[in-house]
VEXLUM-289346 format. One record per residue (C-alpha): z, y, x; residue number from 1. Coordinates in nm, 2 decimals. Last residue first. Example, Ala and Ser with C-alpha at 12.3 -4.5 7.8 and 13.67 -1.06 7.14 Angstrom:
2
R      zz      yy      xx    i
R    0.71   -0.11    1.37    2
R    0.78   -0.45    1.23    1
***
This chain:
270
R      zz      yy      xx    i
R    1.99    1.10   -0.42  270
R    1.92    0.97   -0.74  269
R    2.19    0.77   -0.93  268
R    2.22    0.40   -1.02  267
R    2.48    0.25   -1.26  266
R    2.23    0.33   -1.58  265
R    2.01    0.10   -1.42  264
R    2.20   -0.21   -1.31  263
R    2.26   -0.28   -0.91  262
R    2.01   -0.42   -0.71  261
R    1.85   -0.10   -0.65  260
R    2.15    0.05   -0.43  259
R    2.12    0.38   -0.34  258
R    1.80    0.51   -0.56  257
R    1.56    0.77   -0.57  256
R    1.47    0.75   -0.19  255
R    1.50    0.41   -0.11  254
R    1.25    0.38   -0.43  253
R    0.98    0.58   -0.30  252
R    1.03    0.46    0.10  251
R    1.02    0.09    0.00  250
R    0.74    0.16   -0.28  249
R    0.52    0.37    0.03  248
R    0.55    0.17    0.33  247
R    0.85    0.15    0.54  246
R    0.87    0.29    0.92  245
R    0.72    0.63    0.87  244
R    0.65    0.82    1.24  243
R    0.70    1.16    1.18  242
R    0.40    1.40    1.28  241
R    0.42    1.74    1.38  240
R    0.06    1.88    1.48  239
R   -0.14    1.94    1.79  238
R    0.05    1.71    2.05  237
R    0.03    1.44    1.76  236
R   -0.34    1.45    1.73  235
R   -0.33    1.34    2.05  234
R   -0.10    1.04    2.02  233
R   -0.22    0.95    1.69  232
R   -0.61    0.87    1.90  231
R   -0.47    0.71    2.17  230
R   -0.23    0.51    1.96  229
R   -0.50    0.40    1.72  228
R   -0.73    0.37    2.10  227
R   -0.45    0.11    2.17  226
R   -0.50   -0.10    1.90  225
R   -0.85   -0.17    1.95  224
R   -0.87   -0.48    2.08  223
R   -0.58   -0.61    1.80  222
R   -0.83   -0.52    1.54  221
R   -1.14   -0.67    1.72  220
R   -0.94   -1.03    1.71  219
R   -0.83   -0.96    1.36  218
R   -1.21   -0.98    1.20  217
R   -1.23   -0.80    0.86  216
R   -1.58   -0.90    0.88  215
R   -1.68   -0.54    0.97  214
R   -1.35   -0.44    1.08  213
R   -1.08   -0.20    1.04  212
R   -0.81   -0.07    1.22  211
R   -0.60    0.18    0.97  210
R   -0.46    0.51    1.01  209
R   -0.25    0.66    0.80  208
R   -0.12    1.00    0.74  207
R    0.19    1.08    0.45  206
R    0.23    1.41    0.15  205
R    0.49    1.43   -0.03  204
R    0.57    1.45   -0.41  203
R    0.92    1.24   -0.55  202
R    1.02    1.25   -0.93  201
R    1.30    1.12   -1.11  200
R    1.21    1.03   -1.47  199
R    1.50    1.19   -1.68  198
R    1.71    0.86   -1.88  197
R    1.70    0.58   -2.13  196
R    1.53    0.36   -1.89  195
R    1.49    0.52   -1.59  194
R    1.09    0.51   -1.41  193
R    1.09    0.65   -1.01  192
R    0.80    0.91   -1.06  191
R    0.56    0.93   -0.74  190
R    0.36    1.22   -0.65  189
R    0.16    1.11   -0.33  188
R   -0.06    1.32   -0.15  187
R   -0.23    1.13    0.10  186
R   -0.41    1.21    0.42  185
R   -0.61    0.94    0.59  184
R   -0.74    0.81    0.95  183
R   -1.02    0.52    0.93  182
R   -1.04    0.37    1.25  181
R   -1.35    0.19    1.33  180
R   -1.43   -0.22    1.45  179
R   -1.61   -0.35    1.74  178
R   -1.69   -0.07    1.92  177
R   -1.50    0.25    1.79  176
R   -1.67    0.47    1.50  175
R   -1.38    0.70    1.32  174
R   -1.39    0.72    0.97  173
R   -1.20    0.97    0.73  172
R   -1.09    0.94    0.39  171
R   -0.88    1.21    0.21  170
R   -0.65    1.05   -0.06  169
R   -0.52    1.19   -0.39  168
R   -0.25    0.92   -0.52  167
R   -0.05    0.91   -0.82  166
R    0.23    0.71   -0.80  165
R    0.45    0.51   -1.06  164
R    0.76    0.35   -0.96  163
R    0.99    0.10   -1.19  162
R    0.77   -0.11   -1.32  161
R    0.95   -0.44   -1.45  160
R    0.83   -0.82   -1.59  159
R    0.85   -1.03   -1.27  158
R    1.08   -1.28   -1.35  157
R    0.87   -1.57   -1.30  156
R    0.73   -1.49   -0.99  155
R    1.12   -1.54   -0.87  154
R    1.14   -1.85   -1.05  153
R    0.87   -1.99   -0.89  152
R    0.99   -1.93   -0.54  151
R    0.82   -1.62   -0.31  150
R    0.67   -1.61    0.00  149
R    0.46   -1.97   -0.01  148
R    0.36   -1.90   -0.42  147
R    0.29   -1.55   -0.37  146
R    0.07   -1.65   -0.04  145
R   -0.07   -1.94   -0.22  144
R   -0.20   -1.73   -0.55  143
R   -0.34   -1.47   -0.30  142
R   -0.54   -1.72   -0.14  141
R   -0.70   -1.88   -0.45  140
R   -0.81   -1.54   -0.57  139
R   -0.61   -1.35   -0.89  138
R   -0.73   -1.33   -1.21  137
R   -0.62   -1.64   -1.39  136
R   -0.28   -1.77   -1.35  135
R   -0.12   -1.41   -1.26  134
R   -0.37   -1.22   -1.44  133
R   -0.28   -1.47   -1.78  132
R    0.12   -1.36   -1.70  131
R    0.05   -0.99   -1.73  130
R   -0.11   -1.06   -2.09  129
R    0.15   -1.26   -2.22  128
R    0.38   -0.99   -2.07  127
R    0.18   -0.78   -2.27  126
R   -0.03   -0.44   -2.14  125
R   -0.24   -0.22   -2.34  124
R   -0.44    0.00   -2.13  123
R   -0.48    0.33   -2.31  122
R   -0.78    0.54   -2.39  121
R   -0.63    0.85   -2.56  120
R   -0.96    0.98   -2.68  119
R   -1.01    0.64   -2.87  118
R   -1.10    0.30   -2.84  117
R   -0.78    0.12   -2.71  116
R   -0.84   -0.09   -2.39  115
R   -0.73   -0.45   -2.41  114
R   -0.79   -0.55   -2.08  113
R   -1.07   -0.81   -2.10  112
R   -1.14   -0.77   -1.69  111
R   -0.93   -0.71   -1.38  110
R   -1.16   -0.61   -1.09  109
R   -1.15   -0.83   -0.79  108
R   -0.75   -0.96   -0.70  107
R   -0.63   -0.82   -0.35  106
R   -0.42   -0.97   -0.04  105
R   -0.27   -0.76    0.23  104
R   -0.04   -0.90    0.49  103
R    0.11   -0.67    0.72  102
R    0.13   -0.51    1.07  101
R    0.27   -0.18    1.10  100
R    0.23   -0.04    1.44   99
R    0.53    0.18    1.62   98
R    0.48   -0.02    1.91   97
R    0.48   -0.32    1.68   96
R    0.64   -0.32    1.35   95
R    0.67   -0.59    1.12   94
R    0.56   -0.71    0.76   93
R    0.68   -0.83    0.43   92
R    0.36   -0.86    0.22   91
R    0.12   -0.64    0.04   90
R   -0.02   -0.75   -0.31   89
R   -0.26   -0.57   -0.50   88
R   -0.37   -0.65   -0.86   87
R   -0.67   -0.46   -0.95   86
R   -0.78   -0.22   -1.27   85
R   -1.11   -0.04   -1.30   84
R   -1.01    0.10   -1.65   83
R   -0.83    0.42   -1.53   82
R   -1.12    0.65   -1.50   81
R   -1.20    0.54   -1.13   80
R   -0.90    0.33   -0.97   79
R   -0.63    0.15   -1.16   78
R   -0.38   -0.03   -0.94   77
R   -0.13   -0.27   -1.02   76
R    0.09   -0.33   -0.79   75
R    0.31   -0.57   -0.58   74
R    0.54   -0.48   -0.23   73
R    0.72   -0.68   -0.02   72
R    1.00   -0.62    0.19   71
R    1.21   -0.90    0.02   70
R    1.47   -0.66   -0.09   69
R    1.18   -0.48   -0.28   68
R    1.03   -0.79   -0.42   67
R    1.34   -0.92   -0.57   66
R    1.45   -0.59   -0.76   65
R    1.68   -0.72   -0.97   64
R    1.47   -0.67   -1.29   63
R    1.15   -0.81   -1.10   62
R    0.87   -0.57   -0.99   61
R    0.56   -0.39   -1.00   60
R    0.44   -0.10   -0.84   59
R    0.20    0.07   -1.07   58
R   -0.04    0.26   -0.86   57
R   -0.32    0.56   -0.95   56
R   -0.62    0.71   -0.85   55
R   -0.80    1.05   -0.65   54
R   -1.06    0.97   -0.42   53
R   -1.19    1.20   -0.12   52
R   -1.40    0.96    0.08   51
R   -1.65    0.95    0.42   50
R   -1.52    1.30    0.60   49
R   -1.63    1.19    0.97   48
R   -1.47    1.21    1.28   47
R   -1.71    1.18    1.59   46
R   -1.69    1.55    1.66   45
R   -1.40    1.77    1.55   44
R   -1.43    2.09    1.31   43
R   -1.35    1.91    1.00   42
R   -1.07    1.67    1.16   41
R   -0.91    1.98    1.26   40
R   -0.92    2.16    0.93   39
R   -0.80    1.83    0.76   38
R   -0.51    1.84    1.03   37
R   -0.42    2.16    0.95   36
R   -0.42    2.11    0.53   35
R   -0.18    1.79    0.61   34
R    0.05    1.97    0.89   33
R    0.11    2.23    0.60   32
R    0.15    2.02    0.33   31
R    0.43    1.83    0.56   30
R    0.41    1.50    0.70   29
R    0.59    1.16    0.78   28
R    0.33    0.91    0.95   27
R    0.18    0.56    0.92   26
R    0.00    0.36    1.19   25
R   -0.20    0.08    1.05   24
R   -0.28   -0.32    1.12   23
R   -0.39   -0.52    0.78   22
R   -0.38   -0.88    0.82   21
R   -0.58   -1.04    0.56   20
R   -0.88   -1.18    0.78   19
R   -0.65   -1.33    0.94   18
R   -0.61   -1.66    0.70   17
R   -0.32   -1.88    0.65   16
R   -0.05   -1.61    0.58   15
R    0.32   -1.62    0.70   14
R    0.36   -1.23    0.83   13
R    0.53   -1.42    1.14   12
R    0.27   -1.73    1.21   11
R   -0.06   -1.51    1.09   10
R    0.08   -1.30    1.41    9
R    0.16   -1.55    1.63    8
R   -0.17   -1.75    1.58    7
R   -0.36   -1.41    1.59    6
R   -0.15   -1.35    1.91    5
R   -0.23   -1.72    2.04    4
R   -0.60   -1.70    2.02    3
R   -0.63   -1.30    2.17    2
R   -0.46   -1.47    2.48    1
***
């Protein structure tokens, strides 16, 4: 049985190797449920504290929004002071018993960025230069996936960032047999980028929970889905939780926008 799911599964999210499925629970919150549940989860036995990082996404896209409508999502993301920079890729995924399963694919550190040597630091991107880490930086599997979900011309057009979030995340583990949950809180401040115009600006806070593996394995993730739902479930007798159907640039930009096909200076915020 656990054969023909992993089969099904790679099948739907279209992706060749299971090792990059990504199976997580994700959940509206307020500050207040946030700082309660971190009081919990500091008091309760067998949760452990095991991160609190603070970095930075540039959701990347094409001028008509390609990769949004598709339910994908691409970004660049710079961790530790800025210059440890990756290229992320999640794609289009599906829900299951209120489940998210996706495909998640990500480059290894992003080097010879031109970094400018002075207090101000700055990362100095070209289109020249974004179109070298396409060809050059990222792994053989992401290249295939891209190339599979998307056509050529599409890739090709990819030359816009129109949401920027900042991220402060508190990590958590949970020890399970053959794999672990790892239960988050994130505060996200996300600024929707207008040309010529006032940078809308979104800050909320969200809980995940991810099945994880030691070899990534998707067999032991799908064993352990139901002690994710166990585990949410109780937590969500104690606080109010929402459940959050899209993931974080599908629920930024549905927010600031109505219609993000349409040109700039047509769209409004909400």
């Amino acid at each position: 049985m656990n054969e023909f799911l992993i089969s099904y599964v790679c099948h739907k999210l279209r992706v060749h190797n299971a090792s990059k499925i990504e199976i997580e629970a994700k959940k509206k919150i307020s500050p207040g449920t946030a700082k309660g549940i971190m009081s919990y989860f500091a008091k309760k036995k067998g949760i452990r504290h095991i991160k609190s990082a603070v970095f930075m996404d540039q959701f990347i896209d094409t001028p008509d929004f390609d990769i949004f409508h598709s339910g994908a999502s691409m970004r660049i993301r710079y961790k530790g002071d800025g210059s440890n920079v990756y290229f992320q890729y999640k794609g289009r995924g599906f829900s299951y018993k209120g489940l998210l399963f996706r495909s998640e694919f990500s480059s290894g550190r992003i080097k010879n960025l031109v970094k400018e040597e002075s207090l101000h630091d700055i990362i100095r991107f070209t289109e020249a230069k974004f179109r070298d880490i396409l060809e050059r930086a990222l792994p053989k599997d992401m290249k295939t996936a891209l190339s599979e979900h998307f056509a050529a011309s599409i890739i090709k057009k990819i030359r816009v960032a129109p949401v920027i979030c900042l991220y402060r995340k508190e990590k958590y583990l949970v020890r399970l047999g053959r794999a672990s949950l790892e239960p988050s809180l994130d505060h996200i401040s996300a600024f929707h980028i207008n040309a010529g115009s006032f940078h809308s600006v979104s800050n909320f806070w969200e809980y995940e929970n991810e099945i994880k593996s030691g070899e990534n394995e998707l067999e032991a993730k799908l064993e352990h889905m139901d002690d994710l739902l166990e585990f949410d479930g109780k937590l969500a007798k104690k606080f109010p939780m929402h459940t959050e159907p899209m993931d974080k640039y599908h629920r930024v930009l549905s927010c600031f926008i109505k219609d993000p096909s349409q040109p700039t200076e047509n769209i409004r915020a909400f």
